[in-house]
N, C-alpha and C positions, 0 to 999 in steps of 0.2 A: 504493500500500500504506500512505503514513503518513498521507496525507489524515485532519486528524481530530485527531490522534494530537499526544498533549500530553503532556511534561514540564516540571517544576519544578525550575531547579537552583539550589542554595543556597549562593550561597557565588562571590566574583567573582574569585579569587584564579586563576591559573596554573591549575588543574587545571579550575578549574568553567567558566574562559569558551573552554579548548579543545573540552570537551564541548557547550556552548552553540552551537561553529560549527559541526564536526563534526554535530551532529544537525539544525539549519536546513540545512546544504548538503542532507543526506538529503528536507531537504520535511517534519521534524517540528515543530509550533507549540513554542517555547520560552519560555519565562519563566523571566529569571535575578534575584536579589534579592541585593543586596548591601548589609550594614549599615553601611558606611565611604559615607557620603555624598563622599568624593571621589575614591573606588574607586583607591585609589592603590596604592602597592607602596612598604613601606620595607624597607630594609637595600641594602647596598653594592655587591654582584656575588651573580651565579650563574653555575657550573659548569655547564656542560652537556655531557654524552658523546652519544655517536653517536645513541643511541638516544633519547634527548631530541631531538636536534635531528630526528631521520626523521619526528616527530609534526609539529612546528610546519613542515617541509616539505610533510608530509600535509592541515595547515592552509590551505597557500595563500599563507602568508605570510613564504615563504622568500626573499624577495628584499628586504623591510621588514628579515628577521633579519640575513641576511647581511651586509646594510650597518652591522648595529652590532655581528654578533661579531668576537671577536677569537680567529681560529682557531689550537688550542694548536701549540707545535712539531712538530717529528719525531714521530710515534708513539713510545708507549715500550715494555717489553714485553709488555703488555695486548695481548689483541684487542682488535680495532674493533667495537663494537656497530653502527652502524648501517651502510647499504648505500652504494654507490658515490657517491650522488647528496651526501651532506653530509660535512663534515667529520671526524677522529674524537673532535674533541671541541673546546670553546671556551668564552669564558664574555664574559657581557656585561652590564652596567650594568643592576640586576634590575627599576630604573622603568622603563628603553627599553623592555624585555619586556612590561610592564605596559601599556605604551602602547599598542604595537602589537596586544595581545590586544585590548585594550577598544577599539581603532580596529575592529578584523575583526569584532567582537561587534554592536556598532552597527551595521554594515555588513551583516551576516547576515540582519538583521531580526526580531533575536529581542527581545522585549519587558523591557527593563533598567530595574527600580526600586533607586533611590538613596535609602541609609538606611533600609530596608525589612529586615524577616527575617520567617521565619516564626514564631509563637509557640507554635502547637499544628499538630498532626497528626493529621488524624483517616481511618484506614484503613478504607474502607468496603466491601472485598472486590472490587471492579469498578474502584477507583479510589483516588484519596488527597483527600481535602476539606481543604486548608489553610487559616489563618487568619492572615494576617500583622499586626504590629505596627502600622501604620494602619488596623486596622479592616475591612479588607476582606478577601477568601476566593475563593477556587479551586479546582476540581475539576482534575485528572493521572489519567493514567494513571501515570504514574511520579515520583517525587520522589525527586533525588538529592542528597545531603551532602557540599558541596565545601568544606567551612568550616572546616577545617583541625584541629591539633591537642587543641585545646578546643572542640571539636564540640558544638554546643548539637543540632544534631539526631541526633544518636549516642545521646546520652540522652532525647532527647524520646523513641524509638524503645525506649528498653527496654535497651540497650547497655552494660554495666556495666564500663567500661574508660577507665585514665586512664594518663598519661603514666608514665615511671616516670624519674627521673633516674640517669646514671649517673656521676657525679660530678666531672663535666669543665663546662668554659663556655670559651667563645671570644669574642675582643674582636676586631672588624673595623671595619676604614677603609677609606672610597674618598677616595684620595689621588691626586696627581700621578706619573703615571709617570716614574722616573726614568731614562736615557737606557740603563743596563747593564742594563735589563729589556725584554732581547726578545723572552724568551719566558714562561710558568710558571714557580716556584720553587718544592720542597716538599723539608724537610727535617722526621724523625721524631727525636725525643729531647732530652732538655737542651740547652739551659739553659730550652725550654720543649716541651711536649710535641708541638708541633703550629708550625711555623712555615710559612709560605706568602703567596703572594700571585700575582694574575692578572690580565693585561694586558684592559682591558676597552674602552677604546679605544686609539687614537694618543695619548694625554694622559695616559690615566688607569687605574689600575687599582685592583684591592681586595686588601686584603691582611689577614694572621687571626695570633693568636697564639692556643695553649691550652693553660691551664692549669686549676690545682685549682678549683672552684666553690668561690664565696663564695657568704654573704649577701646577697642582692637591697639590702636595706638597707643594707647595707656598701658596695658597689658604689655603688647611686647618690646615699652621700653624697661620693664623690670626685669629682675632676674627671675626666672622661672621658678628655680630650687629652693629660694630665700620667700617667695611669694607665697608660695605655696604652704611652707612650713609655717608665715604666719596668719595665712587663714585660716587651718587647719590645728592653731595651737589651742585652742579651746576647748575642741573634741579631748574627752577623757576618755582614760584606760590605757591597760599592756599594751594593748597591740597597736593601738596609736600612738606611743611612746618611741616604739619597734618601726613603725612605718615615717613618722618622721624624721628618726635619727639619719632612715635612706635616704631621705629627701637631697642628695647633695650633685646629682647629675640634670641640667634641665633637658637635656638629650630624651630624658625619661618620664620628661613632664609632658603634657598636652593640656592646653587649655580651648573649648569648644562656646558658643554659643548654643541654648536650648531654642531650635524652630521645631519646626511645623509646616506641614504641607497634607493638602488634598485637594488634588486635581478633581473637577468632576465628572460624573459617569457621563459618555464613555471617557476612558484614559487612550483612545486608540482615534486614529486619521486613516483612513483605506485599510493599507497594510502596514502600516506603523504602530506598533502598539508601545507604549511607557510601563514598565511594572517598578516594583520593589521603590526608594526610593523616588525615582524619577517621576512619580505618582503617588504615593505616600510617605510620609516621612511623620517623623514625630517624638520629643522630645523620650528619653530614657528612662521614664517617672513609671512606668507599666513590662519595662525589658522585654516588649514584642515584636520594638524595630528590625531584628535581623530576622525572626518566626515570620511576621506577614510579609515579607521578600521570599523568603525561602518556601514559605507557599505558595506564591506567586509563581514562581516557580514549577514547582510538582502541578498546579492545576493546569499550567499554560503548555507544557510539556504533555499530559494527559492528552487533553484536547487536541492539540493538531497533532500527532501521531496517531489520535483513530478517527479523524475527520476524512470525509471522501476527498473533502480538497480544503484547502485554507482559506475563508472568505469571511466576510462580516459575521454571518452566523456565528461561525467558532468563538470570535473575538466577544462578540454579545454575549455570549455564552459562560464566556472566560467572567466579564464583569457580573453577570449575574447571580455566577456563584462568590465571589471576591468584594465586589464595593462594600456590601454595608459590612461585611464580620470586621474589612480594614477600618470602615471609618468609626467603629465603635471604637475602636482602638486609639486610632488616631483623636475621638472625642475626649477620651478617657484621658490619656496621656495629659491631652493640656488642660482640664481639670483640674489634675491633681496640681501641676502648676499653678493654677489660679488659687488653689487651697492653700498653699505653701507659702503666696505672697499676701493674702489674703485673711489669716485666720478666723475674722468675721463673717468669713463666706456663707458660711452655711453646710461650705462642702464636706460630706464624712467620708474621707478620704480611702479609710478601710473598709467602708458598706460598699464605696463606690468598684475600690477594685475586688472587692468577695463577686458582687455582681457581675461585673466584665468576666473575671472569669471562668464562671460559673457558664455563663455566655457561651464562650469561646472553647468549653470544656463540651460544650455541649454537642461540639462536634463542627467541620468547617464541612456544609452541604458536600463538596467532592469527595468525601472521605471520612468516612464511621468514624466516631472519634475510639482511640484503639484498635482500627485495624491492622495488620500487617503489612506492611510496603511491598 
């Protein structure tokens, strides 16, 4: 049935090279383009729940992942997203992840240019005619937008939507684990809005403060390592004590802005369609940002490998089952930020996400929630 049968994914990040496997195991020819000539992955840790990890099980390359999560404690009193087979949540060193995608990507056989994008799009009715930034061109049946929050092909596409901030930013370090960190730490409210940190291997974990957004320019005329250590000097206890005293490389600092994005239904132009980021996006207050990409993913993947052909219908299809389970999420997320700047809101921040995921536990329409991959 895919004999033939050709997509274009744009974008080499977490979302675009799980689609890229996903569609080669199916037997679909792939071409992925990534403009970061060393296809890397920076910042310090990722979260991953249940339902993140069921995809990269679904991948193939659950026993690569396994070896590098660090799976969370006890459940707490969330449902588990994802089914028997993986953990109910863990987080891991976010290059290790990066590695082993672009290990399976190369592995799959699907055609990986470095330092490449697309630069135009030209929808021809039958197919999409691209023309990348080396000069060369390509005819798809489908071309997908995996390029994350500043989406160059969201607007090549006609797409008129852009981040929105909601006026928070987080500073994170991947630091040495200290010995009274067994497991997760998350604490909400003063002395800073947001404190946390996650064991990402046996040595090491990452760990996040948040507070009020500054000035880009403000920020990075300070020192990173020094910065950080005194926003973060309020937070009490061991392993704060332990995570501080690492604070001495700002190589190992990241400091981000908390947006927000939802494009609205559809996320797709002919045969261009946007997933994962480049169509949602949403502050880290709910840890479902990298989960609704990577289902993004396994549904978009499903779909046009057992489609008779690839046309609107599919893409309908694709949103029908995706828009709202994302935008609750994406609702939720900035919520909780309004609660945190807010505390007169009204909002109960813990009723709010028991609900969500309760929600989203409840199963994503493409897939029983706890089935098998």
């Amino acid at each position: 049935m895919n004999a033939g049968r050709s997509v274009l994914v744009i974008g080499g990040g977490t979302v675009g090279n799980a689609l890229a496997i996903l569609l080669r195991r199916a037997g679909v020819r792939v071409d992925l383009v990534e403009l970061d000539p060393d296809w890397s992955a920076l910042g310090s840790g990722i979260t991953l729940q249940g339902n993140a990890l069921q995809v990269l099980h679904e991948l193939g390359i659950w026993d690569e992942v396994s070896a590098k999560l660090e799976a969370s404690g006890p459940p707490g009193p969330f449902p588990a997203l994802g089914g028997p087979h993986v953990p109910h949540s863990g987080a891991m060193y976010r290059p290790d992840l990066q590695e082993i995608l672009c290990r399976a990507v190369r592995a799959s056989g699907a055609d990986v240019r470095l330092g490449v994008t697309a630069s135009a799009l030209e929808d021809v009715g039958d197919g999409v005619v691209a023309t990348f930034t080396d000069g060369t061109t390509g005819r798809y049946d489908l071309v997908v937008g995996a390029d994350g929050i500043r989406s160059a092909v969201r607007r090549m596409i006609g797409i008129e939507a852009e981040p929105t901030a909601t006026g928070l930013a987080i500073w994170r370090v991947h630091a040495r684990r200290p010995a009274a960190a067994v497991h997760s730490g998350l604490a909400h409210g003063r002395p800073v809005y947001i404190a946390g940190y996650s064991p990402v291997s046996p040595t090491h974990l990452y760990a996040y403060v948040v507070e009020d957004a500054r000035p880009r320019a403000e920020v990075e005329a300070l020192d990173a390592a020094a910065e950080m250590r005194r926003v973060a000097a309020p937070v009490e206890g061991e392993v704060w004590e332990g995570i501080r005293a690492d604070m001495t490389d700002p190589a190992r600092i990241d400091y981000r802005y908390f947006e927000y994005l939802l494009v609205d239904d559809p996320w797709f132009r002919g045969r261009t369609i946007v997933i994962g980021d480049a169509a949602h996006a949403c502050p880290p207050t709910l840890a479902q940002g990298a989960a609704m990409g990577l289902e993004d993913a396994s549904v978009l993947a499903r779909l046009v490998s057992s489609a008779a052909q690839v046309d609107a219908g599919v893409l309908a299809e694709f949103m029908r089952l995706r828009f709202d389970r994302v935008r609750l999420v994406v609702e939720t997320s900035v919520q909780i930020c309004r609660a945190l700047l807010d505390p007169d809101s009204g909002i109960n921040t813990f009723a709010l996400m028991g609900q969500t995921m309760q929600t989203l536990a409840a199963g994503d329409p493409a897939r029983p929630q706890g089935a098998t991959p």
